[in-house]
VOPAGU-2260 file (C-alpha; in pm, 1 decimal, decimal comma):
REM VOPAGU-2260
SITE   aa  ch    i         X         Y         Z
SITE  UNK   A    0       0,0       0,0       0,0
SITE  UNK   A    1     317,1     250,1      14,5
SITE  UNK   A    2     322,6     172,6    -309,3
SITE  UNK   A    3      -7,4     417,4    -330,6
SITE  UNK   A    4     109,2     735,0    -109,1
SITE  UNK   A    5     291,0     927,8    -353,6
SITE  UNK   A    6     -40,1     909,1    -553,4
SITE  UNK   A    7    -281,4    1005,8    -282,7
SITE  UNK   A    8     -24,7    1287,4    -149,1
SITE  UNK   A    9     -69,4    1404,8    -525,1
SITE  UNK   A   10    -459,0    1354,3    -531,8
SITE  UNK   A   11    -460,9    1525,8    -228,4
SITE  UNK   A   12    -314,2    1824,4    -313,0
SITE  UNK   A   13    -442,4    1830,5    -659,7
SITE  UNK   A   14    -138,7    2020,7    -827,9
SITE  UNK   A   15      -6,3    1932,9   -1165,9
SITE  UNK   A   16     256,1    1750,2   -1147,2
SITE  UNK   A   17     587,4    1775,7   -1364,3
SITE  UNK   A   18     765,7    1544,3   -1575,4
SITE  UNK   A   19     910,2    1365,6   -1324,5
SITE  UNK   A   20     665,5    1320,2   -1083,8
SITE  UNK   A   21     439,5    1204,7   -1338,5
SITE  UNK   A   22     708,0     914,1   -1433,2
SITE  UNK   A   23     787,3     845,1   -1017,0
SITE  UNK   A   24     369,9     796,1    -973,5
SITE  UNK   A   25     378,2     551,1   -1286,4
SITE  UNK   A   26     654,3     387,9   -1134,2
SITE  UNK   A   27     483,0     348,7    -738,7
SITE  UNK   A   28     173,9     231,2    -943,2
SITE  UNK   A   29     386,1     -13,8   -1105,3
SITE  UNK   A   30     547,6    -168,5    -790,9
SITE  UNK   A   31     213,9    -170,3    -668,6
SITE  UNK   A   32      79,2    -345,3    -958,1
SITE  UNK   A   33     392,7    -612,6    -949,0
SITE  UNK   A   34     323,9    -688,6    -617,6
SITE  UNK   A   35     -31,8    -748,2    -642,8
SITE  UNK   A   36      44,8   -1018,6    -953,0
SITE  UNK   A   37     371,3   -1208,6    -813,8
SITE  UNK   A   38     156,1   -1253,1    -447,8
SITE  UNK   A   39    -191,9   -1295,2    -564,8
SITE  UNK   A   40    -243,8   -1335,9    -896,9
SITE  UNK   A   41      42,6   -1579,9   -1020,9
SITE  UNK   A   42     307,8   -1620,8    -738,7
SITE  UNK   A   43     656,2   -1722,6    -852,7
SITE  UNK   A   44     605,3   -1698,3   -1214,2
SITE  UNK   A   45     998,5   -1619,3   -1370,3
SITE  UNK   A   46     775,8   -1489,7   -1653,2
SITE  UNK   A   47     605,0   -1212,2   -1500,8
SITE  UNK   A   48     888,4   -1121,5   -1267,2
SITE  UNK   A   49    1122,2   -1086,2   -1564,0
SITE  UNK   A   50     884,2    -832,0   -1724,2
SITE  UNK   A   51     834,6    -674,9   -1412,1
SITE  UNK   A   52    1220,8    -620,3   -1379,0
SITE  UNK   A   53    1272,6    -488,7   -1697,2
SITE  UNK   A   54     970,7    -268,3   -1725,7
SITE  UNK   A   55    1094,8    -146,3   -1365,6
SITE  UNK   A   56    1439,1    -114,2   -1482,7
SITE  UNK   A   57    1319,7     119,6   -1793,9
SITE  UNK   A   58    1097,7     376,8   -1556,0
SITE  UNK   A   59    1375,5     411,1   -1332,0
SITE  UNK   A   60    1641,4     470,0   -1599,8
SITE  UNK   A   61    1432,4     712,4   -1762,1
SITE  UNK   A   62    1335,4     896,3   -1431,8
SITE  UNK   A   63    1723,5     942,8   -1401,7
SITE  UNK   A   64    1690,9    1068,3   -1741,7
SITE  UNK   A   65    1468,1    1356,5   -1608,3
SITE  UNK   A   66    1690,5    1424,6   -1310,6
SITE  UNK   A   67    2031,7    1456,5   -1547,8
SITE  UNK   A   68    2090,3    1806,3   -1579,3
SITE  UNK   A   69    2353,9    1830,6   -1876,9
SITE  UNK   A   70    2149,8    1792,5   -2223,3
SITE  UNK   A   71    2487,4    1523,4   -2358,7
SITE  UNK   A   72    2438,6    1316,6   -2077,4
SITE  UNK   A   73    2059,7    1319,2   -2134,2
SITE  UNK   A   74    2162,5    1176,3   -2490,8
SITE  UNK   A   75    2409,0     964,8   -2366,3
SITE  UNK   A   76    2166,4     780,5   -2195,0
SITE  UNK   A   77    1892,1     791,0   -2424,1
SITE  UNK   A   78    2110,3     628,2   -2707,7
SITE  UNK   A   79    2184,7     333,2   -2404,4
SITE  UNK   A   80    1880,7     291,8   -2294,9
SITE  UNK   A   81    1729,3     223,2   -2669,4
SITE  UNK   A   82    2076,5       7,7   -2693,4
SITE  UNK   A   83    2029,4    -174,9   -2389,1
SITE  UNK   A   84    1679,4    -271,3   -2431,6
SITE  UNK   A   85    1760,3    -397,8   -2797,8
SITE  UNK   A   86    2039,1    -629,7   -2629,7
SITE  UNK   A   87    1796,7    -710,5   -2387,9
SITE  UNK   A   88    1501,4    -783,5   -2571,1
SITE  UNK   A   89    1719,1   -1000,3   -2841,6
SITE  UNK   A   90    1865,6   -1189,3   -2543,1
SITE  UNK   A   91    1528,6   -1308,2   -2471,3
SITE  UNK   A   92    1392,4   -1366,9   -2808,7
SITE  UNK   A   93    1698,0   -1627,2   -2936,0
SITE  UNK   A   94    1774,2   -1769,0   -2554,7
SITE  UNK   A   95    1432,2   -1768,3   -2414,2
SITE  UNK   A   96    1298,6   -1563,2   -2120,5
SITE  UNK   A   97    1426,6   -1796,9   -1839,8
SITE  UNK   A   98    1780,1   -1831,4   -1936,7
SITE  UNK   A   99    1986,1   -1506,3   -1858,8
SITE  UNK   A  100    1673,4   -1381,0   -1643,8
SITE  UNK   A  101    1931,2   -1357,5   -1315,3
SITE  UNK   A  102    2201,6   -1216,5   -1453,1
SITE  UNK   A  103    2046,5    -990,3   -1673,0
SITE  UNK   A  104    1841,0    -857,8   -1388,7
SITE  UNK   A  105    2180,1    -805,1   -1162,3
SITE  UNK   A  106    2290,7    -592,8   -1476,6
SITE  UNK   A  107    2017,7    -392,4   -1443,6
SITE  UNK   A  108    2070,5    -345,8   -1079,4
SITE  UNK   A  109    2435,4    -231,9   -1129,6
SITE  UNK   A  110    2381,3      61,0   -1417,4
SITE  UNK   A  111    2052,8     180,2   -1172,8
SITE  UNK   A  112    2307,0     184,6    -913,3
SITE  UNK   A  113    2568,8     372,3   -1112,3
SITE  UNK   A  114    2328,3     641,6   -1243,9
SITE  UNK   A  115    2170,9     725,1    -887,1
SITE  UNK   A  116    2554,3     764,1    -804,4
SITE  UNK   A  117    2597,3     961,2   -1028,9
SITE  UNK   A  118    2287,8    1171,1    -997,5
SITE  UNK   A  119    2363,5    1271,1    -595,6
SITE  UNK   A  120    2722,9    1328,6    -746,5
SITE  UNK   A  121    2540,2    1583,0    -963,0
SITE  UNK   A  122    2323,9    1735,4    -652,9
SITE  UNK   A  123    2598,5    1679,0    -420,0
SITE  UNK   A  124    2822,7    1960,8    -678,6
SITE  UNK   A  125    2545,3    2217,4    -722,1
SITE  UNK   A  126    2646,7    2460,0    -444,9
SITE  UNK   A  127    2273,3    2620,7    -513,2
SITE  UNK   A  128    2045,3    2404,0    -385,8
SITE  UNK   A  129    1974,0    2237,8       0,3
SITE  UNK   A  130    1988,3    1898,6    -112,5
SITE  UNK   A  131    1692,4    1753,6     163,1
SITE  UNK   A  132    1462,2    2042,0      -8,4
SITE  UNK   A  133    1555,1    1827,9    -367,4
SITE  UNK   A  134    1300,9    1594,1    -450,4
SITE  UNK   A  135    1583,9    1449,5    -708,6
SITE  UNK   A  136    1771,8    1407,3    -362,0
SITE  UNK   A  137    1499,3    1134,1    -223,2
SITE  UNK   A  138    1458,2     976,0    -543,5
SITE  UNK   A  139    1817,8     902,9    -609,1
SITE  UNK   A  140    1823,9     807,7    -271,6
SITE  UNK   A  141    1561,5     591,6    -241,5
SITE  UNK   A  142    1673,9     396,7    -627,0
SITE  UNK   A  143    2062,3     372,6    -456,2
SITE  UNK   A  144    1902,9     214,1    -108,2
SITE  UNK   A  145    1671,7       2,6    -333,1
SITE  UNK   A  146    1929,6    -142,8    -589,9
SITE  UNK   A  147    2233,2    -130,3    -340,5
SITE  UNK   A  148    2096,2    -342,7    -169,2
SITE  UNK   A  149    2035,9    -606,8    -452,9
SITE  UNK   A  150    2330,4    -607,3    -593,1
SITE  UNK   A  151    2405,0    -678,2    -172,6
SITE  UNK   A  152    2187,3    -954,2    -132,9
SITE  UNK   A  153    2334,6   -1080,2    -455,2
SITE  UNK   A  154    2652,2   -1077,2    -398,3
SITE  UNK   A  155    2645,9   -1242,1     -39,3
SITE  UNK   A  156    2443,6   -1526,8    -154,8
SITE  UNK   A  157    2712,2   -1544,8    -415,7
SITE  UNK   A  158    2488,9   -1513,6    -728,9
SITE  UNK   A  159    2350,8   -1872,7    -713,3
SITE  UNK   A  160    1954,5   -1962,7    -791,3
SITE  UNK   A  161    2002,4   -2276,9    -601,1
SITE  UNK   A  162    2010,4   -2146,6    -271,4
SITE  UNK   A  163    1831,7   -2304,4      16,1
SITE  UNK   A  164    1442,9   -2199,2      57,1
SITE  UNK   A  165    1514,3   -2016,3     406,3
SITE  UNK   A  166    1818,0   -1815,4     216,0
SITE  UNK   A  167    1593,8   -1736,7     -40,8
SITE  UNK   A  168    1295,2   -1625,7     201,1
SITE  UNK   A  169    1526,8   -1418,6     393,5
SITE  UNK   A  170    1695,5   -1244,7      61,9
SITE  UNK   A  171    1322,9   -1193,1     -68,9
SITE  UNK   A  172    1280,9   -1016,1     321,6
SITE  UNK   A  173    1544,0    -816,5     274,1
SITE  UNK   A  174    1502,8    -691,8     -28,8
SITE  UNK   A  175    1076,7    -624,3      88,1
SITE  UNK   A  176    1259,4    -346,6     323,3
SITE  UNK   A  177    1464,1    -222,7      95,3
SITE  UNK   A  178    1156,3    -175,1    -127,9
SITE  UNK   A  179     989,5      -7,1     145,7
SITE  UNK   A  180    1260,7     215,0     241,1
SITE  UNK   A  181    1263,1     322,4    -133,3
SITE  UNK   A  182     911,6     403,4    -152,0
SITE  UNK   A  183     909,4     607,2     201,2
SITE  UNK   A  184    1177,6     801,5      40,1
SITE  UNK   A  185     978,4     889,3    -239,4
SITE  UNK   A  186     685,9     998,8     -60,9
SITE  UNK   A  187     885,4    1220,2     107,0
SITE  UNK   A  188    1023,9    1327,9    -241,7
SITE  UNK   A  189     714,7    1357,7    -335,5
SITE  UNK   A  190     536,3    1607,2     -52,4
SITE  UNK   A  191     852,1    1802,0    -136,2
SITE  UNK   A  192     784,6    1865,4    -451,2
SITE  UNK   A  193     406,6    1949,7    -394,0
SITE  UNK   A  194     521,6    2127,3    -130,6
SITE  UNK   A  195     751,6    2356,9    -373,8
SITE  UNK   A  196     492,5    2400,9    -538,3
């Protein structure tokens, strides 16, 4: 249901929102929506989650996107991300779905990582702003806690998929509060913008 707040602080306040909060409510909806079919609807299903990862890894990048201020890097990562999803999508097409679904997925993990790096790097050098008053600030932050800690949980269980069924339920835990961290952090990116506004 956290999933939900950044939408009902928006609803609530009934501003319009910009660019990017547009893209981080599509995103919350999203999680939302992912969680509802991998608990509910069809539980476990490589499938689904794969999508889900993918789709997940293309808001995110793209909400980066928003956040870069330089227009080359903005390019830069619009020609990757239309590479990158080629690679991607051909990967699954030839090898099937299944196959590089785990490592693909820590790929994704390490460039979201990188770019929310290298977005507080960005806010971090503007001598301007006060970065807690930057709703760029919380949403970098929360996509660094988020994807840190995957790449984490990944690395300690030593990049296996045939890890024991209490490793794997306490990995899946793990990462649950890391997802909740994330989305508390962009609530609170969230009211700031509205706020701002």
């Amino acid at each position: 249901m956290l999933s939900l707040l950044p939408l009902c602080i928006l609803f609530v306040r009934k501003v319009a929102a910009s660019a990017i909060l547009n893209v981080l409510t599509f995103l919350c909806l999203f999680n939302f929506l992912q969680h509802l079919s991998l608990t509910f609807i069809q539980p476990g299903s490589v499938v689904l989650q794969t999508g889900f990862k993918l789709t997940q890894f293309t808001l995110s990048f793209y909400l980066f996107k928003l956040l870069m201020t330089s227009a080359r890097g903005k390019e830069i990562m619009n020609m990757f991300l239309v590479s990158f999803l080629s690679v991607v999508i051909t990967i699954y097409s030839l090898k099937g779905i299944t196959t590089w679904s785990s490592t693909l997925g820590l790929v994704q993990a390490v460039i979201l990582l990188a770019m929310a790096l290298i977005i507080l790097f960005q806010l971090i050098n503007n001598r301007q702003i006060v970065l807690v008053n930057e709703q760029g600030f919380w949403i970098a932050g929360g996509l660094l806690a988020f994807y840190g800690m995957v790449v984490f949980m990944e690395s300690i269980t030593g990049y296996n998929s045939n890890v024991s069924q209490q490793i794997q339920n306490e990995k899946d835990l793990v990462l649950l509060l890391a997802d909740i961290f994330r989305l508390a952090l962009f609530s609170v990116g969230t009211a700031i913008a509205v706020k701002a506004r």
